[in-house]
Legacy VTK file of the C-alpha trace (Angstrom):
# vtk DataFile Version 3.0
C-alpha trace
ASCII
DATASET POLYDATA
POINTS 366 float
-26.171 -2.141 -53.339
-28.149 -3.136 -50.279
-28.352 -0.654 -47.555
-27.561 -1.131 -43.719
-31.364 -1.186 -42.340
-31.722 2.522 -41.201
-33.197 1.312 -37.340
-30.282 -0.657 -36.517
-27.501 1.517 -37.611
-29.334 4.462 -37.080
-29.919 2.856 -33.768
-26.584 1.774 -32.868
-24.751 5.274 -33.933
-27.290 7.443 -31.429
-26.495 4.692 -28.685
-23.011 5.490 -28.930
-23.076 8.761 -29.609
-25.672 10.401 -26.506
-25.223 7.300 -24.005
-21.388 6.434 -24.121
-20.731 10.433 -24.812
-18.846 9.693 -27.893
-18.710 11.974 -30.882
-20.779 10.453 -33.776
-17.961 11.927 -36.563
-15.283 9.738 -34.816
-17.084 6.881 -34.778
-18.495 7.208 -38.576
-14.430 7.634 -39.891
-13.447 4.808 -37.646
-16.205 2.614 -39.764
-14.847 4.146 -43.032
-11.421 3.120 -42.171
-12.617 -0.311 -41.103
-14.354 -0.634 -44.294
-11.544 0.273 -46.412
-9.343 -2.389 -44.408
-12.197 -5.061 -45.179
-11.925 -4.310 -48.609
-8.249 -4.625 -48.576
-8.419 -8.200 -46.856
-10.904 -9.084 -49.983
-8.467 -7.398 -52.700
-5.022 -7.738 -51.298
-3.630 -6.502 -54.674
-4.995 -3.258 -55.053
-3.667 -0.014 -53.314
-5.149 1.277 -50.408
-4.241 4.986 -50.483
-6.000 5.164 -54.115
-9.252 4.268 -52.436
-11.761 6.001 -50.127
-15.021 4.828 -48.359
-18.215 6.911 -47.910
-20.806 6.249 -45.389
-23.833 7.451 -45.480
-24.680 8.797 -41.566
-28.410 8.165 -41.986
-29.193 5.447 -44.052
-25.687 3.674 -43.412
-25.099 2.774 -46.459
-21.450 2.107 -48.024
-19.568 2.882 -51.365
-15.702 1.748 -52.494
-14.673 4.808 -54.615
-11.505 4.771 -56.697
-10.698 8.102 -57.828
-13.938 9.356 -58.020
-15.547 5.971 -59.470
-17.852 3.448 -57.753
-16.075 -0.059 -57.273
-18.202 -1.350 -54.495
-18.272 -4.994 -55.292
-22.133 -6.814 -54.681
-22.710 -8.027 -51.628
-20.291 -5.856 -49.741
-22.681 -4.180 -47.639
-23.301 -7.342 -45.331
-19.629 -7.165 -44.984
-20.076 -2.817 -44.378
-22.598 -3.957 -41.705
-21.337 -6.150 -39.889
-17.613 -4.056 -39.540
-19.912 -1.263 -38.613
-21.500 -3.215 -36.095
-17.585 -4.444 -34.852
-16.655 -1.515 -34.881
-19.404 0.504 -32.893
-18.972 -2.485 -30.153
-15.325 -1.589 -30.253
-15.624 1.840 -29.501
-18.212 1.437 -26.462
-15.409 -0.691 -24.976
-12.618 1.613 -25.393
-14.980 4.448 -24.255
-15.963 2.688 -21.167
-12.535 1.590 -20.212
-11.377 5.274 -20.756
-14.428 6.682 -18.085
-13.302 4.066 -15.703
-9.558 4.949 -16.024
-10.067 8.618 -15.994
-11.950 8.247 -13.073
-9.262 5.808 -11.174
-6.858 8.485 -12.233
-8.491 11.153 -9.250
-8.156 8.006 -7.096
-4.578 7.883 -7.404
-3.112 8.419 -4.057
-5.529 6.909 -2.214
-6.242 3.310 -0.655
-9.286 0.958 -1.701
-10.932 -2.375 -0.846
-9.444 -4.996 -3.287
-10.141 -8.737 -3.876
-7.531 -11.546 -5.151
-8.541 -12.582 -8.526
-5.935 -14.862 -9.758
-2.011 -15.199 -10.160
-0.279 -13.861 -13.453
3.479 -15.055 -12.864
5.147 -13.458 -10.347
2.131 -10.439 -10.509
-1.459 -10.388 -8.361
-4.113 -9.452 -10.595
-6.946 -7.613 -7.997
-10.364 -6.868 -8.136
-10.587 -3.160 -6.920
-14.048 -2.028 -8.212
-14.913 -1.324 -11.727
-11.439 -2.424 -12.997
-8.921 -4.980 -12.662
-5.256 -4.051 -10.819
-1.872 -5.571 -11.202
0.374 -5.595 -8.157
3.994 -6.887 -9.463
6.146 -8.251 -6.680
7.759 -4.857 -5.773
4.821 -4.448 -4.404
3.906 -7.293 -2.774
4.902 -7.475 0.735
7.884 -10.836 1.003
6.483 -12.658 3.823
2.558 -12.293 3.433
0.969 -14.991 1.443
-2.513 -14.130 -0.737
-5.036 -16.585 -1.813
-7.887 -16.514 -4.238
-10.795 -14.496 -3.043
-8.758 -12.918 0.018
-9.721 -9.561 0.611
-6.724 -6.737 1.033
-6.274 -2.883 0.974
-4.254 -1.589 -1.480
-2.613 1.591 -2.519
-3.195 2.936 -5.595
0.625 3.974 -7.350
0.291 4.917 -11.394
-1.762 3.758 -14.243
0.941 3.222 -16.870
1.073 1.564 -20.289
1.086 -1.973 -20.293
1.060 -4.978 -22.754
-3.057 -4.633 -23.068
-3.075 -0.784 -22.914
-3.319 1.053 -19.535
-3.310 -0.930 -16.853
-3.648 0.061 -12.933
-0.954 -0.927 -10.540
-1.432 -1.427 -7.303
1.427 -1.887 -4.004
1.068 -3.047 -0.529
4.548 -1.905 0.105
3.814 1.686 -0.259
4.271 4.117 2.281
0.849 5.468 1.028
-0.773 2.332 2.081
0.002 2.932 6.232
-0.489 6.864 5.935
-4.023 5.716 4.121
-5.024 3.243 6.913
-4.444 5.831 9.468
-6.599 8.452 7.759
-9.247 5.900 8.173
-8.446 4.711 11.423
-7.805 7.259 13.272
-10.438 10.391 13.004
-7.747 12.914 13.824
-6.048 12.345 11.131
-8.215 12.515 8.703
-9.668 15.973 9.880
-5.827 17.548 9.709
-5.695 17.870 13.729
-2.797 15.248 14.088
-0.321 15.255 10.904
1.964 12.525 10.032
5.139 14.360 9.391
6.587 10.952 7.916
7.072 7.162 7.543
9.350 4.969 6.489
8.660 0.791 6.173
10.325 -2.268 6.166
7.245 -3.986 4.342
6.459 -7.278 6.743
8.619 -6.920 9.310
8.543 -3.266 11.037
7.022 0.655 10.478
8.148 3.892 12.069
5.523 6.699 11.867
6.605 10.193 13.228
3.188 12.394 14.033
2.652 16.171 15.145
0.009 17.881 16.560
-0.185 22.037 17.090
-3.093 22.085 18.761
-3.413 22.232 22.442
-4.848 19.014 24.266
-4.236 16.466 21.709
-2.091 14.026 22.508
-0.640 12.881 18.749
1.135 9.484 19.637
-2.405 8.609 22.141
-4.628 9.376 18.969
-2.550 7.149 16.608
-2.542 4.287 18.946
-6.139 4.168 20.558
-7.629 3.154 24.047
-6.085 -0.084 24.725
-4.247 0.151 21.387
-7.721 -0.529 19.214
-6.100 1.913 16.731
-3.249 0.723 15.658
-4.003 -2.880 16.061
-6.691 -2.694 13.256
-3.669 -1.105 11.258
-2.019 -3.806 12.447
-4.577 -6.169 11.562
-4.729 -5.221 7.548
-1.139 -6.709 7.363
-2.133 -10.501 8.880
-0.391 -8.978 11.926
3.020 -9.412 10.629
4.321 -5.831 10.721
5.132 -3.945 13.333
4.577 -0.536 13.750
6.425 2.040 16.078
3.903 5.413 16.530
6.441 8.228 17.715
6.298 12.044 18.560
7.529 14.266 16.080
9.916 16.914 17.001
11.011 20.178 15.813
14.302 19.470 17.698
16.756 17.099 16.027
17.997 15.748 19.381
14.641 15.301 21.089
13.305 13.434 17.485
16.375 11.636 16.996
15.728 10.528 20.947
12.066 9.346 20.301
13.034 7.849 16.787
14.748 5.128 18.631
11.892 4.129 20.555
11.119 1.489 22.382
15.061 2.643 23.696
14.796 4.736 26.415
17.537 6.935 29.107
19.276 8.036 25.649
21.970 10.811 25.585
21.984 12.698 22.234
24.427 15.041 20.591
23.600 15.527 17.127
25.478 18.144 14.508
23.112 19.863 12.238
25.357 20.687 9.617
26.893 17.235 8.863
23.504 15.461 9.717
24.765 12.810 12.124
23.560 11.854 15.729
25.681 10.086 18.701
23.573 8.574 21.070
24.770 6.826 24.140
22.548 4.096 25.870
22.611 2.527 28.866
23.854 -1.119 28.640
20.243 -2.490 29.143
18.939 -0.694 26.400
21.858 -1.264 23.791
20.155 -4.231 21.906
16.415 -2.651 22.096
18.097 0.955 20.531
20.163 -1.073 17.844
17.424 -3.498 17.283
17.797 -6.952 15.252
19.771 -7.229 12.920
20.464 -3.259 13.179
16.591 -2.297 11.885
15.775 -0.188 15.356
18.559 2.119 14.319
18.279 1.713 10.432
14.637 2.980 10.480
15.221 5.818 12.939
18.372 6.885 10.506
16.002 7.045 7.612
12.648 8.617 9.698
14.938 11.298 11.085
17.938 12.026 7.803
20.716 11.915 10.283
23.635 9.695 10.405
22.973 7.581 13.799
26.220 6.382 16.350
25.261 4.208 18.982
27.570 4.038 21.537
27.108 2.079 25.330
27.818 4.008 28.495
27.537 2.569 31.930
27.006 5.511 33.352
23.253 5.424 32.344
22.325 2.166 33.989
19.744 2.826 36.336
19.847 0.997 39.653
18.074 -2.132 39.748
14.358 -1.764 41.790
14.015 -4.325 44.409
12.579 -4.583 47.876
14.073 -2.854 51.138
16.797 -4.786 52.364
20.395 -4.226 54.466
23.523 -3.977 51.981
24.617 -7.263 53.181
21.590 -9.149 51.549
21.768 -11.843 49.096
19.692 -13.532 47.257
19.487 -17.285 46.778
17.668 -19.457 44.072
16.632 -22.829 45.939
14.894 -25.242 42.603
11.978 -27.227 43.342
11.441 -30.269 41.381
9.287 -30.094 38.192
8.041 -26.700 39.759
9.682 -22.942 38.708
12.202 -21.546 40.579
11.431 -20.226 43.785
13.121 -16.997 44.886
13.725 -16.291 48.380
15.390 -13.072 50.204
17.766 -13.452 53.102
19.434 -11.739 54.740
22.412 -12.069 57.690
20.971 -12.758 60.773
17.935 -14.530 59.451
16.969 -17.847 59.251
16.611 -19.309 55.430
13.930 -22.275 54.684
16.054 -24.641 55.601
17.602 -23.729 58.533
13.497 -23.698 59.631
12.795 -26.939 58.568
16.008 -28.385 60.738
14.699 -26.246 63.269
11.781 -28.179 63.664
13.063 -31.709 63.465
15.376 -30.742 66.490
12.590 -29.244 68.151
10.523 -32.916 67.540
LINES 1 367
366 0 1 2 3 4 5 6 7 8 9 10 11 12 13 14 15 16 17 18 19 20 21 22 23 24 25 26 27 28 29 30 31 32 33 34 35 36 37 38 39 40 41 42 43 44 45 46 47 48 49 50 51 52 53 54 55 56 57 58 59 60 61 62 63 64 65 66 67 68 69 70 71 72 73 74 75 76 77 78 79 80 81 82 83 84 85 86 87 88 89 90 91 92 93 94 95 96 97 98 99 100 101 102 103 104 105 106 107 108 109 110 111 112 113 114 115 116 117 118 119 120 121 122 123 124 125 126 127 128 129 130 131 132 133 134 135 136 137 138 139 140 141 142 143 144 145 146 147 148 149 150 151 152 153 154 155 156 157 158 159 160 161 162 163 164 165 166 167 168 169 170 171 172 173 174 175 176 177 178 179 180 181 182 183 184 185 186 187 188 189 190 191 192 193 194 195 196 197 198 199 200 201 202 203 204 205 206 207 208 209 210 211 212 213 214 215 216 217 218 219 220 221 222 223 224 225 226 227 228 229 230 231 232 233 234 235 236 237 238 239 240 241 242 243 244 245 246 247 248 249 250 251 252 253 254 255 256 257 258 259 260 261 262 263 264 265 266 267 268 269 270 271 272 273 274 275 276 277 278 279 280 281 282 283 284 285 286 287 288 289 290 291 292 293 294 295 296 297 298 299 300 301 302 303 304 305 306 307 308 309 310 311 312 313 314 315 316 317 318 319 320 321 322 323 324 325 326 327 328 329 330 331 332 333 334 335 336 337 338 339 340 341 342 343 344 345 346 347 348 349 350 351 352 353 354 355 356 357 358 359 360 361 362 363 364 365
C-alpha cells in the first residue's frame, strides 16, 4: 500500500516529540489506536479486539493485521495519514494546555491581571494570560457590575474538572484577593515586616483586616493605610470603590483586639472570658450605633475577625462631656433661622445682650 511520505510524518513526529516535549512512543500508539478506530468506522461489523495496527516509526507506513494476516484494505493509507496527522495536532493541543495548566497550578494562591471576555450564564469567563478563567457567581462580588473588556484582579482558587476538562476558576470574593492586593500595595507586607494575622469580608459592602508588626518602629495599621490614605484607597479602588475596608491593630490580648475589632467605636469597656469565647463590651451612648454598625455588620465582622461571642451593651457612664466654648453654667444657647440662609448659632449668656435686643437698642437710640 502507499506509504505516508517519510518528510512529513517523519517531520511531524520529531516536532512533537523534541519541541512540545512529548514522548514519540505515546504518540505512535495513540495513531495505532486511531487507526484501528478508523478502520472500525469503515467495517462496523468486524471485531475490534481481533485486530491490531502497526506503524512503521520511520517511514509511517500502516498495516490492518488480523491474527497475524494482512487485511489492510487499498487506499487506507490516505485515511492512516490523515488520522496521523489528527492525531499529532491533537496531542500538541493537549500537551500545550497541560504546560499552561501545570504552570497556573504554582500560581494558585496568588492574584493576577484579568480581562472580561464574555458572559456564560450566570459565570464570567476571564482572560488571565495564557488561559481562559471561569468565575461562577460565588465568586462574583453581588453589587459590582462587569462589562466586556473591563479589566479586574482576580484570585486564583482551584483548577478542577469541568465539562471541557480542567478548567481554572477564578473569585473576587476571596479573602485571598484583599490579602493579595495588600502584598502589592503595601511594601511591608510583602517583605514579611507587617503580617496580616487575618481577614474576614463581606464582598461589596465592608472588610476587616487585623495586622501585626514585631519589629520596633513600624507602625502596622500606618503602613496598611498610607500617607493620606494612598494605600488603602488603591485597594479600595480595585473594587469600583464599593467596599469598605476597616485596617485594625492586631492584639495578642483578647480584650485589647476585641476593643480595636470594633473600630471606628471608640471609649469601649471590655470583659471578655477566654474559656467560653465571648466578649461584653459596653459603649457609650454616642458610639452604640457606630460599634453595632448597620444592620449589625460592625459587630458581625469583629465577632468573626476576633472568634469570640460579642455583647454590646450601652452605659451612660461613658459619655464624654460635650466640648464647647468657655461659658458660665447659666448659658444657653439659642438657634435664631435666617431666611433661605443656614442656621445661625449664637451664644448668650445672662446678663448679655442677644442680637436683638441690639438691634432695638439702636432704633431707641435713633
Amino acid at each position: 500500500m502507499p506509504a505516508i511520505q517519510r518528510s512529513e510524518f517523519a517531520l511531524a513526529l520529531n516536532q512533537v516529540s523534541t519541541e512540545r516535549g512529548i514522548d514519540p512512543s505515546i504518540v505512535l500508539e495513540t495513531v495505532k489506536n486511531a487507526i484501528l478506530a478508523a478502520y472500525r468506522k469503515d467495517h462496523p461489523e468486524v471485531e475490534v479486539e481481533e485486530y491490531t495496527a502497526t506503524l512503521d516509526a520511520n517511514t509511517g507506513e500502516a498495516h490492518i493485521l488480523h491474527k497475524d494476516q494482512d487485511v489492510t484494505p487499498p487506499g487506507f493509507g490516505r485515511i492512516a495519514a490523515q488520522t496521523a496527522k489528527q492525531v499529532i495536532l491533537q496531542k500538541i493541543r493537549e500537551k500545550e494546555k497541560e504546560a499552561i495548566l501545570s504552570e497556573y497550578r504554582l500560581r494558585i494562591g496568588t492574584i493576577v491581571n484579568g480581562m472580561v471576555l464574555r458572559f456564560a450564564g450566570p459565570n464570567i469567563i476571564v482572560d488571565v494570560g495564557k488561559i481562559e478563567g471561569i468565575m461562577p457567581q460565588e465568586g462574583q462580588i453581588p453589587n459590582e457590575r462587569h462589562h466586556l473588556n473591563q479589566r479586574i484582579v482576580v484570585y486564583l482558587v482551584e483548577i478542577k474538572e469541568g465539562l471541557k476538562g480542567e478548567e481554572v476558576i477564578v473569585s473576587r470574593t476571596h479573602t485571598g484577593l484583599l490579602q493579595g492586593l495588600f502584598r502589592r500595595e503595601v511594601p511591608e507586607v510583602a517583605q514579611g515586616s507587617v503580617e496580616i494575622k487575618a481577614i474576614v469580608r463581606e464582598p461589596g459592602n465592608r472588610s476587616k483586616v487585623a495586622v501585626y508588626s514585631n519589629q520596633s518602629g513600624i507602625d502596622p495599621v500606618g503602613s496598611c493605610v498610607g500617607q493620606r490614605g494612598v494605600r488603602v484607597q488603591a485597594i479600595i479602588a480595585e473594587f469600583s470603590g464599593i467596599e469598605k475596608i476597616d485596617i485594625i491593630q492586631w492584639s495578642e490580648d483578647p480584650q485589647r483586639y476585641v476593643g480595636n475589632a470594633l473600630s471606628p467605636a471608640k471609649n469601649l469597656k471590655v470583659k471578655v472570658d477566654e474559656k467560653e469565647k465571648t466578649a461584653n463590651v459596653e459603649v457609650a451612648p454616642e458610639e452604640l450605633s457606630l460599634a453595632i454598625g448597620k444592620d449589625g455588620q460592625n459587630v458581625r465582622l469583629a465577632s468573626k475577625l476576633t472568634g469570640y461571642r460579642i455583647e454590646i451593651e450601652e452605659d451612660k457612664s461613658l459619655t464624654k462631656p460635650a466640648e464647647s466654648l468657655p461659658q458660665p453654667a447659666t448659658g444657653e444657647v439659642k438657634v435664631q433661622p435666617v431666611q433661605n440662609e443656614e442656621p445661625v448659632i449664637t451664644r448668650t449668656q445672662k446678663g448679655s445682650k442677644t442680637q436683638k435686643d441690639e438691634k432695638e437698642s439702636e432704633k431707641t437710640q435713633q
